[in-house]
C-alpha positions as CSV (number, residue, x, y, z in Angstrom):
1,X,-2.0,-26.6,19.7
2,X,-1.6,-23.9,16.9
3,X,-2.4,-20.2,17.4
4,X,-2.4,-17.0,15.2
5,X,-1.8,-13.5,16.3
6,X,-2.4,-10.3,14.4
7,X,0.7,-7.6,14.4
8,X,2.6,-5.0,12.3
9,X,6.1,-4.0,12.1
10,X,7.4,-0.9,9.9
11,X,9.2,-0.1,6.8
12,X,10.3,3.2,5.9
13,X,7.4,5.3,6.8
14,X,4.7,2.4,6.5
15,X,3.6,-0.1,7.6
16,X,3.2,-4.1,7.3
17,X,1.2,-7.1,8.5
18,X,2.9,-10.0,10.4
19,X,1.3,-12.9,11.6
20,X,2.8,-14.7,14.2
21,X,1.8,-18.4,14.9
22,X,3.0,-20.4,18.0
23,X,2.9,-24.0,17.9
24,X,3.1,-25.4,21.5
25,X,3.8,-29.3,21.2
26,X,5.8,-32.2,23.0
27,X,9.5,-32.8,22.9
28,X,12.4,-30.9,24.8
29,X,11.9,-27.7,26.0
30,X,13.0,-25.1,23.8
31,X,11.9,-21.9,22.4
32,X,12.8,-21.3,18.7
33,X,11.9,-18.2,16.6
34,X,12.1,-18.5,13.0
35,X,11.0,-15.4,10.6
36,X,14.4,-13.2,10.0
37,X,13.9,-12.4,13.6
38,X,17.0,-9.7,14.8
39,X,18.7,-9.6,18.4
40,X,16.1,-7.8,20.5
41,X,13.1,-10.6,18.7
42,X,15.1,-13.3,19.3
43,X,15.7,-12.5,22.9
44,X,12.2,-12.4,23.2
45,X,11.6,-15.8,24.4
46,X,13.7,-15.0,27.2
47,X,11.8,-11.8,28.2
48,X,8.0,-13.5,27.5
49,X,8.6,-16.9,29.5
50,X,9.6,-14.7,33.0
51,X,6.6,-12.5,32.0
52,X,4.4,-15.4,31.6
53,X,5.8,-16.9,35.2
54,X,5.4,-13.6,36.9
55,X,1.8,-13.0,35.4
56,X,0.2,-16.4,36.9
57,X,1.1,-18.0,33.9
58,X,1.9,-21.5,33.0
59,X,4.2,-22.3,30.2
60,X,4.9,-24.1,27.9
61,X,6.7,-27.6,29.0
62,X,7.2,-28.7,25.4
63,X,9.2,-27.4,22.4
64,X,7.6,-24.0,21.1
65,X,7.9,-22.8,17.8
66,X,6.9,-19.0,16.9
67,X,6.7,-18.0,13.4
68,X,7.0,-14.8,12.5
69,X,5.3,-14.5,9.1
70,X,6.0,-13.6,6.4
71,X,9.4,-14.9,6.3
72,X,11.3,-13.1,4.3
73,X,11.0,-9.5,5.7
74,X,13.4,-8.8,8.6
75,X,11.8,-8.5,11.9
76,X,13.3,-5.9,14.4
77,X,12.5,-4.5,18.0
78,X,10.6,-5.9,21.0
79,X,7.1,-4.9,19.8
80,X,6.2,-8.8,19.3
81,X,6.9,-9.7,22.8
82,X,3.0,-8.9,24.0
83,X,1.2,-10.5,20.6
84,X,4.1,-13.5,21.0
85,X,2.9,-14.1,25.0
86,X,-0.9,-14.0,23.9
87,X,-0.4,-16.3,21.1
88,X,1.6,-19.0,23.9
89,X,-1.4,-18.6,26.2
90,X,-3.6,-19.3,23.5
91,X,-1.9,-22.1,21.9
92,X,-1.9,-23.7,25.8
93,X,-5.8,-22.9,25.5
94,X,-6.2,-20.2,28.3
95,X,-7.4,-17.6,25.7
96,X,-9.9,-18.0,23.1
97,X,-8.2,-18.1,20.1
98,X,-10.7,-16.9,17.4
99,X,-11.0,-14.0,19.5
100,X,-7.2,-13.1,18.6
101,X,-7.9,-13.3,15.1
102,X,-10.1,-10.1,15.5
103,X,-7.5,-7.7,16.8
104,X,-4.0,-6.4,16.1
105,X,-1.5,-6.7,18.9
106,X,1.8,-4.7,19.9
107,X,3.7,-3.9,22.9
108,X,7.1,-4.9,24.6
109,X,7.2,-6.4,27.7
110,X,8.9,-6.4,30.9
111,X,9.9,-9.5,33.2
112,X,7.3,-8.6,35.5
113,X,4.5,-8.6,33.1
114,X,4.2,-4.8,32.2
115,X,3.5,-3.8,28.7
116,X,6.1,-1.0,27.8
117,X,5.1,1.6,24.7
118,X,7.0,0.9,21.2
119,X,7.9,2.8,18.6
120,X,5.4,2.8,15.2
121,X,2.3,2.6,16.6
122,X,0.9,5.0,14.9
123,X,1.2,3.5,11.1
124,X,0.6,0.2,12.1
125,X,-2.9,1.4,13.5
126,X,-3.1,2.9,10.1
127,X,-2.0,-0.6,8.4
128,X,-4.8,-2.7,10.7
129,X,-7.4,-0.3,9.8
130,X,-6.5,-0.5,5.7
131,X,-6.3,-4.5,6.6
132,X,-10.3,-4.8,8.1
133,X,-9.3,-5.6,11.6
134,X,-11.9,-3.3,13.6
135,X,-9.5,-3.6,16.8
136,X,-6.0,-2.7,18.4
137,X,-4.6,-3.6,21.4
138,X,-1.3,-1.3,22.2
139,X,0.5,-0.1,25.6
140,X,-1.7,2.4,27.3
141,X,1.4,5.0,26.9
142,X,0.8,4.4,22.8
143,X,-3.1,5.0,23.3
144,X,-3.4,8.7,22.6
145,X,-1.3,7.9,19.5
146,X,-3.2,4.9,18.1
147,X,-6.2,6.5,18.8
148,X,-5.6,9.4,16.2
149,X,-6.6,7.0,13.5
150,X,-10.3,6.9,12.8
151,X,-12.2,3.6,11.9
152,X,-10.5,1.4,14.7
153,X,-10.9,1.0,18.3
154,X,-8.1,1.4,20.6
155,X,-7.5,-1.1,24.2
156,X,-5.0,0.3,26.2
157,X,-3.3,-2.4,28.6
158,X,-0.7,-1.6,31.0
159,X,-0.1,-5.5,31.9
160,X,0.0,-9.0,30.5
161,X,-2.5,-10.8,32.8
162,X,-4.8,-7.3,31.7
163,X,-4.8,-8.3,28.4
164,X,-5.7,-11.6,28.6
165,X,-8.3,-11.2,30.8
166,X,-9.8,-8.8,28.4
167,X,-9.6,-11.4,25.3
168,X,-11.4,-13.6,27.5
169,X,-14.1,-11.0,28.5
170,X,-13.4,-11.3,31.9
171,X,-12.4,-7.6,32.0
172,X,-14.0,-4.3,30.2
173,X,-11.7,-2.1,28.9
174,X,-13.6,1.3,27.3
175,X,-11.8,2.2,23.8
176,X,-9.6,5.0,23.7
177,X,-11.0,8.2,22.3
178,X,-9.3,11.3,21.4
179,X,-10.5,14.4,19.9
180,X,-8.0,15.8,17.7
181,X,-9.8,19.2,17.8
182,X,-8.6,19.8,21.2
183,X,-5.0,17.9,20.5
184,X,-4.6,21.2,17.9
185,X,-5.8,23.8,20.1
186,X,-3.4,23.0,23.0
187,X,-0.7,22.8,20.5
188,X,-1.8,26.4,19.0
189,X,-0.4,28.7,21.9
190,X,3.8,29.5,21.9
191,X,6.1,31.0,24.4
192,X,8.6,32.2,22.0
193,X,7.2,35.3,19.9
194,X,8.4,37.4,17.4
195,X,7.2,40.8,19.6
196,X,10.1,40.0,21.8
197,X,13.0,41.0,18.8
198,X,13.5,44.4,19.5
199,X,14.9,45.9,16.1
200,X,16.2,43.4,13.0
201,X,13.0,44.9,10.8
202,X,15.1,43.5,7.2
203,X,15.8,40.0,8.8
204,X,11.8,39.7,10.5
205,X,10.7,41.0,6.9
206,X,12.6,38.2,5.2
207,X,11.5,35.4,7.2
208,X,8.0,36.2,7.0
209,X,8.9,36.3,3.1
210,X,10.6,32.8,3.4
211,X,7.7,31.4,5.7
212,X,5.1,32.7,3.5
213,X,6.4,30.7,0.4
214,X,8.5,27.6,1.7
215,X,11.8,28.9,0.9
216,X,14.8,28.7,2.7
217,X,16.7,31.1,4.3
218,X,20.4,32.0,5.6
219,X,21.3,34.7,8.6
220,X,24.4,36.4,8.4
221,X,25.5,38.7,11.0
222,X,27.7,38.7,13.9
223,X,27.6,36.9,17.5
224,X,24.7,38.2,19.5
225,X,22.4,40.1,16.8
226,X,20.0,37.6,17.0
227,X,20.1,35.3,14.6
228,X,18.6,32.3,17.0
229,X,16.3,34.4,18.4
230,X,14.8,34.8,15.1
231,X,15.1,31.6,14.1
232,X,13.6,30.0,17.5
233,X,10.7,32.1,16.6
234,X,9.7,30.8,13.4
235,X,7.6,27.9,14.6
236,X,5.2,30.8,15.8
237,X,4.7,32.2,12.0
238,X,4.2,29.3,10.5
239,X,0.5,28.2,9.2
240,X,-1.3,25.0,11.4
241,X,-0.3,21.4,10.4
242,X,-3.4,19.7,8.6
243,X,-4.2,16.6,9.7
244,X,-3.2,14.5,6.9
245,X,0.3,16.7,7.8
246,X,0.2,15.9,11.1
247,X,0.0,12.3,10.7
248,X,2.5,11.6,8.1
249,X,4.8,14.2,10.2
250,X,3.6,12.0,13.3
251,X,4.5,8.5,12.2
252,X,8.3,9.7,11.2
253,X,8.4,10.2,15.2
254,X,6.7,7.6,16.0
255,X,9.2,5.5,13.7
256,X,11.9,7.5,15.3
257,X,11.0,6.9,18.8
258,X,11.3,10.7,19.7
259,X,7.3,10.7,20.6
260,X,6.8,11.5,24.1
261,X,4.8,9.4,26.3
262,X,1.0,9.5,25.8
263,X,1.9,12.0,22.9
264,X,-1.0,11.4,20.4
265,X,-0.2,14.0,17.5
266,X,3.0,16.0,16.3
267,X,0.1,19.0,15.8
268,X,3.0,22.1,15.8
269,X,5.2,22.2,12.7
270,X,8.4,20.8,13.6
271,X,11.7,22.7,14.8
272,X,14.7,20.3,14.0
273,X,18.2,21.9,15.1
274,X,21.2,19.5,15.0
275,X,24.7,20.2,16.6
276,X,27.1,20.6,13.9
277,X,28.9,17.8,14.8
278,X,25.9,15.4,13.3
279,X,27.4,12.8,10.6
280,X,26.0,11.9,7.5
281,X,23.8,9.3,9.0
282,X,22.4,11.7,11.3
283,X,21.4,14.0,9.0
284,X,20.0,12.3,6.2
285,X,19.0,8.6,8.2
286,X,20.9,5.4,7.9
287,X,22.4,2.9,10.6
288,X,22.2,-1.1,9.9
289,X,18.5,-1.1,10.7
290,X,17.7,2.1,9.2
291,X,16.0,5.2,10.7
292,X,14.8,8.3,9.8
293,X,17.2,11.5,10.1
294,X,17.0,15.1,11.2
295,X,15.8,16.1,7.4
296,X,13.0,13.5,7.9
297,X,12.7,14.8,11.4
298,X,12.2,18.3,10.5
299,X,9.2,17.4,7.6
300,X,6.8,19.8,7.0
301,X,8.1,21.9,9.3
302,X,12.0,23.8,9.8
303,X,15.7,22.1,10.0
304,X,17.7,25.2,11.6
305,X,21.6,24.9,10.9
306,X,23.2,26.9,13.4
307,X,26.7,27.9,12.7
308,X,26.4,26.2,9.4
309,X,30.0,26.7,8.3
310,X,30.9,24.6,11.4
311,X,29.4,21.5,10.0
312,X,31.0,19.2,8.0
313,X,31.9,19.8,4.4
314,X,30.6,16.4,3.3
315,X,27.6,16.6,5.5
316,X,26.2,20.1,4.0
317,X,26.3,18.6,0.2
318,X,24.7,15.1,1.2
319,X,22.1,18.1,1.4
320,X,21.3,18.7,-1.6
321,X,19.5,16.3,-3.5
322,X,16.8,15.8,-0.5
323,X,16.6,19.7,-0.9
324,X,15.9,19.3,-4.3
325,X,13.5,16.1,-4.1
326,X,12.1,16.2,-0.3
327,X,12.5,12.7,0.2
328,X,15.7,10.8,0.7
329,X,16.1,7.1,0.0
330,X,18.8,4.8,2.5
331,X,19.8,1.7,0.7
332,X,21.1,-1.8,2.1
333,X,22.1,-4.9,0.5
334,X,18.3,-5.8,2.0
335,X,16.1,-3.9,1.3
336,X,15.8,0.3,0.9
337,X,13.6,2.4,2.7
338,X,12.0,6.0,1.6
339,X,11.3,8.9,3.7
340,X,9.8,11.8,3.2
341,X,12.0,15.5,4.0
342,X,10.3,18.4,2.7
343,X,11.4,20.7,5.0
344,X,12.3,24.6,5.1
345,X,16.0,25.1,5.6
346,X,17.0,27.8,8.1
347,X,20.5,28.7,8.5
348,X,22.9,30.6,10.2
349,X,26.5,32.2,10.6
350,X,29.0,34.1,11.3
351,X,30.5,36.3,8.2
352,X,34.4,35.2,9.3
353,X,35.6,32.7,11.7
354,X,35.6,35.7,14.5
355,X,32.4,36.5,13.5
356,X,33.0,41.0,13.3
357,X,34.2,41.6,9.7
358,X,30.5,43.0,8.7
359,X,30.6,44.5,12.3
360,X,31.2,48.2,12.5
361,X,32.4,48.9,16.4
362,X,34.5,45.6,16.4
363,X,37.4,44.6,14.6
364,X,37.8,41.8,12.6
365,X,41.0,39.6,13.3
366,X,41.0,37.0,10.6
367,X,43.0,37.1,7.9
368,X,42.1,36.9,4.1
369,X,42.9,33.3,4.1
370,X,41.0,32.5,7.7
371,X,37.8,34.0,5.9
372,X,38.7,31.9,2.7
373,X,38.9,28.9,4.5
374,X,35.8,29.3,6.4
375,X,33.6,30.2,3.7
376,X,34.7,27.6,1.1
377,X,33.0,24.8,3.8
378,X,29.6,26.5,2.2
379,X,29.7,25.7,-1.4
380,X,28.3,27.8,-4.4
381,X,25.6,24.9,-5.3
382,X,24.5,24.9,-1.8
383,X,24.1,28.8,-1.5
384,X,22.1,28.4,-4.6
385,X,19.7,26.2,-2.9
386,X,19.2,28.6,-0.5
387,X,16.5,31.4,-1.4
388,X,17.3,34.2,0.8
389,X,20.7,35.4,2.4
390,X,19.6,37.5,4.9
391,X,22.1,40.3,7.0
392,X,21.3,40.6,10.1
393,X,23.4,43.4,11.6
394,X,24.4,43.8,15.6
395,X,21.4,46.7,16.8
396,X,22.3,50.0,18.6
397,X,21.6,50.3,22.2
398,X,18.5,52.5,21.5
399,X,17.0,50.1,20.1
400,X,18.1,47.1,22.6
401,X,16.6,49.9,25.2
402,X,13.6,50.5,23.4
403,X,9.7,50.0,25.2
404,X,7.8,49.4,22.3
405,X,7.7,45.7,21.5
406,X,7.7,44.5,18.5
407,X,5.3,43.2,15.9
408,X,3.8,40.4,17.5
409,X,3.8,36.7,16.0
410,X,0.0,36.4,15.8
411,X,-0.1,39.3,12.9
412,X,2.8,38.0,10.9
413,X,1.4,34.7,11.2
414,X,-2.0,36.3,9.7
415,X,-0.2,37.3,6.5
416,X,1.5,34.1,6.4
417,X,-1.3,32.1,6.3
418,X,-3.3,34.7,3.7
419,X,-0.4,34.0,1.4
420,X,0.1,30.7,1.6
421,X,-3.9,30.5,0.8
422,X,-3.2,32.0,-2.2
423,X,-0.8,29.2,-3.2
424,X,-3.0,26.4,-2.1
425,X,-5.5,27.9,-4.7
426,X,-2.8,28.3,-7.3
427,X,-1.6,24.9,-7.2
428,X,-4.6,23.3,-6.0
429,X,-4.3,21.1,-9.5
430,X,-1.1,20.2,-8.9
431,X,-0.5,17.7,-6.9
432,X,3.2,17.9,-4.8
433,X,3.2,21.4,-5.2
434,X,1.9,23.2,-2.2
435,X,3.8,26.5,-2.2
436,X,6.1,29.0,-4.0
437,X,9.2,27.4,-3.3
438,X,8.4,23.9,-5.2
439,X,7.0,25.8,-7.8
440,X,7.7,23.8,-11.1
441,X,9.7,24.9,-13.7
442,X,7.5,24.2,-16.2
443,X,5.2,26.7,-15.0
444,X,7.9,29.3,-13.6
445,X,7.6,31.8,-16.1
446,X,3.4,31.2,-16.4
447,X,2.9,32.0,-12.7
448,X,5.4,34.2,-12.3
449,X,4.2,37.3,-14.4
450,X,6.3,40.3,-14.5
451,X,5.6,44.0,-15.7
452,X,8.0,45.2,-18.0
453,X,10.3,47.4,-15.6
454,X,10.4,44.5,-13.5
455,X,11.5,42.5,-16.1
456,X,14.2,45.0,-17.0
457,X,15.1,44.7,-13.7
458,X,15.8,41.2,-13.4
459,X,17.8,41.4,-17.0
460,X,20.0,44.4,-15.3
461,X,20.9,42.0,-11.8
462,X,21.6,38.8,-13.8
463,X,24.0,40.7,-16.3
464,X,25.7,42.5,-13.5
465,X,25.7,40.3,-10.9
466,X,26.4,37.2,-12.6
467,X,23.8,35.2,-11.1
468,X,23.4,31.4,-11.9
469,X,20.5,30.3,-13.5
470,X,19.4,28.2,-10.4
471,X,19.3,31.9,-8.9
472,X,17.1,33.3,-11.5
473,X,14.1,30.6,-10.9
474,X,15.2,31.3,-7.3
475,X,15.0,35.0,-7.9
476,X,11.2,34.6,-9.2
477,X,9.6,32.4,-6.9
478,X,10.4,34.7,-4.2
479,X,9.3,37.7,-6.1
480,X,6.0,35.9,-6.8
481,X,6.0,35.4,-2.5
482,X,6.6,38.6,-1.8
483,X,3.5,39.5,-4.6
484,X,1.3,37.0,-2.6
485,X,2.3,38.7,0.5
486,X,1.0,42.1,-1.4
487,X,-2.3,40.2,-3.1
488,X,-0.8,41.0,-6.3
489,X,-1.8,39.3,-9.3
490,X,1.2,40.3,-11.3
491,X,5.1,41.1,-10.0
492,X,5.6,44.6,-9.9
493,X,9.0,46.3,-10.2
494,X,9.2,46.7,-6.1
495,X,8.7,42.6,-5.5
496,X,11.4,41.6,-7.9
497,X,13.2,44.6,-6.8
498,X,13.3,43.3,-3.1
499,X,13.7,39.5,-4.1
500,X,17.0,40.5,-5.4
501,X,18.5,42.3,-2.6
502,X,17.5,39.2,-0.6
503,X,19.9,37.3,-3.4
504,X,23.0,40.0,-3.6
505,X,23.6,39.6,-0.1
506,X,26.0,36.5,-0.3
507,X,27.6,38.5,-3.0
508,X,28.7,41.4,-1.4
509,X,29.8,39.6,1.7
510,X,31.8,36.7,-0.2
511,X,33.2,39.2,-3.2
């Protein structure tokens, strides 16, 4: 007898429908799986035969085909094996077969008959929904994330033999529900908080400036001044994820597989810091059945590049263009797959390989060429990219002694989110911008409004300090933050005044 199962597999950040029909009939025993099945599918038949035995199953005696449809999309991972074992029992007639056609299935299973969670849950809920199919049947450790989607209802099932008895209504499972109000609030609260940096005003001052409009930011200073601190902190400034952020940040993970179980929502913006021994493929996504990478990792939220000189040349400038367009694109003789990266990059480093030349009570020990070397791993287009170089000097013992905290997170974040409202309004009719630091060029010089002492100003700095002209738009669209920040409506001489100083940083220290 023929049966049809509903499921979904992933591409890029999206997902698709696959139906999967099992034909069991006479002949000699044998499984095949046709469909541009990979390894772990194929080896399915293996893994849903012992599950069938071990659930009080009888199987198949007959040949069994399983088509996984449609045919010419590549089918990976052990997500069929639970719609694959339903579809045999139905095809055998032990399960009501219309009933199948009703729901969307997922979920791996072990040789005892457990369902074990997958990865993707959370866009193929999203694809079912889209498709009409009213219900989804997933591992209970995927129910909090399935659940998130609104417009479908969501059956947990922790073993085979449970979810056939519940397509054949001889067991009641309640729907998952989930309210994402309460998934935000307990994601609202941080440990790490900016009151606990004693001293560092200039470099607090420039990440709430780099925070408040999207741009990135580089920390240079010696070992021990901080710079992680301040970075670890950021997550605790930033304004909350929509939902619509939220999801599309959550089905990267889910993609990824870096959800935690019974994780329904990535609600906090994310925090991505890499060791700088990541490749290529790390960083931007890639392998033979490709997956997203830490840029992708660290959407809508911060990649942090510790020690960034110690990463590979190579690495840094594969950088550049998803910088630019906040999406990169992996291609395969296949097929090639999208995903999304706009990201805030946070970076830091030492000024010389020893890390003392800007300090003044150590010595540095590296010679002229040491530093060369060092720095060249950080190209000029690169710095470019990079909004605000930021010195963040090693702090007296006063102040490392000092009572008085300092400024707590919860006030910064305040001004953050008041500026950032501001840009939402400003670019509210154009879609893809959402802050200062994707500002488009064609409206630069509209938005950006200067008076004329700022504007003589900026003419002075780019003369004198040779700056490119990627660091003029740069220049600007951190002045028109810091206005924000200040509820100006035009940029005064002190904005642009201060946007620059964040700029002739990398100058003095690479001169």
């Amino acid at each position: 007898m023929l049966s049809q199962v509903n499921s979904g597999a992933v591409s890029g950040v999206d997902a698709y429908a696959v139906e999967i029909e099992v034909n069991a009939g006479h002949g000699e025993p044998k499984a095949v799986v046709v469909g541009l099945p990979d390894a772990a599918v194929k080896e399915s038949s293996d893994r849903v035969w012992t599950a069938l035995i071990n659930s009080g199953f009888r199987p198949p005696m007959g040949r069994t085909t399983i088509n996984l449809a449609p045919a010419d999309m590549k089918k990976e991972g052990p997500s069929f094996d639970l719609p694959i074992a339903l579809g045999i029992i139905a095809a055998l007639e032990d399960i009501n077969a219309d009933l199948l056609l009703r729901v969307c299935i997922v979920g791996e299973l072990a040789l005892s008959g457990a369902v074990r969670r997958v990865r993707g849950v959370l866009p193929i809920a999203i694809m079912a929904r889209n498709a009409g199919i009213k219900a989804i049947i997933v591992p209970a450790e995927n129910a909090e994330e399935a659940a998130v989607v609104d417009g479908i209802k969501v059956f947990p099932v922790r073993t085979l033999r449970e979810a056939a008895d519940f397509l054949n209504q001889d067991l009641k499972i309640e729907p998952y529900l989930l309210d994402i109000q309460t998934v935000f609030e307990a994601n609202s609260l941080y440990e790490d908080d900016f009151a606990d940096v004693k001293g560092q005003e200039f470099a607090k001052r420039a990440i709430e400036v780099a925070m408040s409009g999207g741009h990135n930011c580089l920390l240079i200073g010696p070992p021990g001044t901080g710079k992680s601190m301040i970075a670890k902190r950021i997550p605790s400034i930033l304004p909350s994820m929509s939902l619509d952020e939220a999801l599309e940040t959550t089905k990267i993970h889910s993609i990824s597989g870096s959800l935690k179980s019974h994780q329904a929502l990535v609600a906090r913006r994310p925090f991505h810091s890499p060791h700088h021994t990541i490749s290529n493929a790390g960083l931007l996504g890639g392998g033979s059945n490709p997956m997203p990478g830490a840029v992708s990792l660290a959407h809508n939220g911060v990649l942090f590049l510790d020690e960034l000189p110690e990463f590979q040349r190579s690495v840094l400038e594969v950088m550049r263009q998803p910088l630019e367009d906040g999406e990169v694109t992996i291609a395969r003789a296949v097929a090639s797959v999208t995903y999304p990266c706009r990201f805030m990059l946070v970076a830091a480093m030492n000024p010389c390989p020893c890390g003392y030349q800007t300090d003044p009570k150590r010595e540095c020990r590296c010679s002229p060429t040491q530093i060369a070397r060092y720095r060249s791993k950080i190209s000029g287009p690169l710095l470019d990219r990079i909004d605000l170089h930021v010195e963040v000097p090693a702090i007296s013992y006063e102040q490392l002694t000092q009572l008085d905290k300092g400024e707590p997170s919860s006030i910064i974040r305040k001004r953050v989110v008041a500026a950032r409202e501001i840009q939402q309004k400003r670019y509210k009719d154009q879609p893809g911008t959402h802050c200062n630091a994707n500002m488009r060029s064609k409206t630069l010089h509209q938005i950006c409004r200067m008076e004329a002492d700022a504007e003589q100003i900026l003419r002075t700095a780019m003369s004198d300090l040779n700056f490119s002209a990627r660091a003029y738009d740069r220049i600007l669209k951190v002045a028109r933050t810091i206005a924000d920040l200040a509820a100006a409506e035009i940029i005064e001489s002190q904005h642009i005044s201060e946007a620059i100083q964040y700029r002739t940083l990398d100058r003095q220290l690479w001169v």
